[in-house]
C-alpha positions, 0 to 999 in steps of 0.5 A: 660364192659371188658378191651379189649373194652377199649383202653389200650394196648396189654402190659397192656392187656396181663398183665390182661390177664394172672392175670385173669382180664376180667370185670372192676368195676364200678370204673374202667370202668367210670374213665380208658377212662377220664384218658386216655382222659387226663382229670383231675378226682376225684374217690369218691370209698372205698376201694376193689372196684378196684380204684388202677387199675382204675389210675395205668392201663390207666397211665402205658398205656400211658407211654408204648405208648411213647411221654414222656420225658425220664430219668424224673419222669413222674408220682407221686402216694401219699399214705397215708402210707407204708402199702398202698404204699408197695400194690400199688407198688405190683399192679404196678409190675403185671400191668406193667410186660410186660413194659419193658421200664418204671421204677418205686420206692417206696418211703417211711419211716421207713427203713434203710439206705439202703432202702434211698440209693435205693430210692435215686438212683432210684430218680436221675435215673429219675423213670417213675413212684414214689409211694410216703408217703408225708413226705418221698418224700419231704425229697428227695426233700429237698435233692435234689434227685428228679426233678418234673418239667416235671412230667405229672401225679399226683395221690393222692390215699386215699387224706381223709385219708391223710388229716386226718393224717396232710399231707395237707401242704406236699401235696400242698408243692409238688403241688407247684413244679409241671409244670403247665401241668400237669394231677392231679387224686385224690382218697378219700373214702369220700367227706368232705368239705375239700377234696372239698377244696383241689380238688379245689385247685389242680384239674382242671375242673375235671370230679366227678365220685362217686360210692356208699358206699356198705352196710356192708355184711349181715354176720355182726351181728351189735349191740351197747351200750348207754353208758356214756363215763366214761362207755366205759372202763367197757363194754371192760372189761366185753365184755372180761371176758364173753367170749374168743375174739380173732381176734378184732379190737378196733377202737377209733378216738383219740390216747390217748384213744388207748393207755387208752384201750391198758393199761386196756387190759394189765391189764387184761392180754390180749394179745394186741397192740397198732397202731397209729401215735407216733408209728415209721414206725418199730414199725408199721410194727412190730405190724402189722407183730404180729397181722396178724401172730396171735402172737397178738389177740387184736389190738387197732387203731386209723382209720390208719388200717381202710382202705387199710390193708387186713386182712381176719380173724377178727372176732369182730370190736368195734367202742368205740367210733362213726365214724362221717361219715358213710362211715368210719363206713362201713370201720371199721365194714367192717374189719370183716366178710370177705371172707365168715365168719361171723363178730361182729361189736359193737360199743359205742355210748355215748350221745354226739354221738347220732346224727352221730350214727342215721344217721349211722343208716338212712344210713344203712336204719335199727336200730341197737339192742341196748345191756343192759349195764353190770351189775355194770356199773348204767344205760345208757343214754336214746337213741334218734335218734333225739338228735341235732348235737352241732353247728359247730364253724369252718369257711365255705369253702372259695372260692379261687379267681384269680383261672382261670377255663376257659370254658371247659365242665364239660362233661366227656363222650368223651369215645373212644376221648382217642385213638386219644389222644393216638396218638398226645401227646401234644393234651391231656393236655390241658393248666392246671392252676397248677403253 
């Protein structure tokens, strides 16, 4: 489907027009006309298949069409991080180049003074549109700097990722100081339990539109090792000495194991660095900067960079320790192998991983060659694909009640309904349940 056949308007479209942007993605094309309807929306899509443009286009339409308040923030996007904040605010400038009248700041941690003082005159200047970390927003909020009373959309980009990074409770302390009518468009690369929780909490009668988790690139040459977890330590090293890795990608669930690896490495002299979350936002940024200009081979992360971060010349990704979701398994391998070039994904699957890698593996419809442990290291455990999970002990979802969903269909396809929004803006937020 092209845009034009949408109904964006010619601002936006000229836009797209001189970036060379003719036919949507699949994302795109299914959640531009809900947006545009005013319908609240939840996008299950990873990253690369053109989410940003799918909330950012109809929203920067809207605004352009007039009817909303002026000198308040009409719209809030939430990201997870700086990295990701810094891509949407470049997508937000090429969207929006021809609209003169919308106004927009980024907001976010780790910078100067300087930095703070913009985004604080920005803020009180009442910004159409604030692309915002969680915890860099509430600051201003406590401070004073920023009203959300009249805002009409709130966008939660990569909410999985933000979960999993502890901002839930930041999430739903904004939430709280939003009108009730209000539009609400989260975003999340997976559906776990406690996206559904949060979407339930936040959004109303929302439309679901998922699209399918692409397989990794065929150029990918996947492999693992069965290993115990006193084990791991040994295959990095081996992996290392047997040949000159560059460009790799260590990826591990936990903190302390990345700065375990990161220490064994530096032993062995290899050129690395660490990313994770007792990292300040400078020391980020600085690592980042090193890796991708190459003054660093080896970066050792937490799923931080798994997602949202480009980085076209990786050539080895190793999981040193099994993803529970196979999508994140996609995200991290799907690291490597990009605009063209052939990729390595390896990844240790101990005995207590057993079960997420087989159904990694049922995902995938393949199994994945399983390499000899190194010499020296004794032997592996047996591989099983039919090892059982250990039982969860956590609490199922609890269903919140004095909730009010009202009646409405859960029917999205009111398709072109959209531009008769467009034309009376009262009619398109239709009494949320938000207070």
């Amino acid at each position: 489907m092209n845009f034009e056949e949408t109904y964006l308007n010619d601002n936006i479209l000229d836009a797209l027009y001189d970036m060379h942007f003719e036919e949507m993605t699949p994302i795109q094309e299914r959640c531009i006309p809900e947006i545009l309807d005013g319908r609240d929306l939840i996008g299950v899509a990873q990253t690369g298949t053109g989410k940003t443009a799918a909330y950012l286009l109809p929203i920067l339409s809207m605004l352009d069409d007039g009817g909303f308040p002026k000198d308040v923030v009409n719209c809030i996007v939430m990201s997870p991080t700086r990295e990701l904040a810094q891509q949407i605010d470049q997508a937000m400038q090429g969207f929006g180049y021809y609209l003169d009248g919308i106004s927009s700041v980024a907001v976010y941690g780790g910078n100067d003074g300087n930095r703070f003082d913009q985004e604080m005159k920005g803020l009180k200047m009442g910004a159409d549109v604030i692309i915002a970390t969680p915890g860099r927003l509430l600051s201003h909020i406590r401070m004073g700097h920023v009203d959300l009373s009249r805002l009409t959309f709130f966008v939660l980009d990569e909410a999985d990722r933000m979960l999993d990074m502890g901002f839930s409770d930041d999430i739903l302390s904004i939430a709280k100081l939003l009108p009730r009518e209000h539009q609400t468009i989260m975003f999340s690369a997976t559906m776990p339990q406690k996206i559904q929780q949060l979407a339930h909490t936040l959004l109303y009668n929302p439309v679901e539109v998922k699209i399918a988790v692409s397989k990794p690139a065929e150029k990918i040459q996947q492999s693992a090792f069965v290993c115990y977890e006193p084990q791991k330590l040994g295959i990095v090293r081996s992996l290392f000495k047997a040949g000159e890795l560059e460009r790799v990608i260590i990826f591990s669930g936990k903190k302390d194991k990345v700065k375990d690896i990161t220490r064994e490495l530096q032993r062995m002299h290899i050129n690395c660095a660490p990313m994770h979350s007792d990292l300040s936002q400078a020391e980020r940024d600085d690592v980042m900067y090193r890796f991708k200009s190459g003054q660093v081979s080896v970066l050792v992360a937490t799923d931080i960079v798994a997602r949202g971060i480009d980085i076209d010349d990786i050539l080895c990704v190793i999981n040193y320790d099994v993803p529970h979701d196979a999508e994140d398994y996609v995200h991290r391998i799907g690291r490597t192998a990009r605009a063209q070039r052939d990729g390595i994904a390896i990844t240790f699957v101990s005995d207590a991983d057993m079960h997420y890698f087989s159904a990694i593996e049922r995902f995938l419809q393949r199994d994945i060659p399983k390499n000899a442990i190194p010499e020296g290291l004794g032997e592996g455990p047996v591989y099983s694909s039919t090892v059982p999970r250990k039982p969860s002990r956590g609490r199922g979802g609890r269903h919140r009640s004095g909730k009010h969903h009202g009646n409405s269909s859960n029917s999205g396809n009111s398709g072109k309904a959209g531009k008769a929004g467009k034309s009376g803006k009262s009619g398109r937020y239709h009494g949320h349940h938000k207070s």
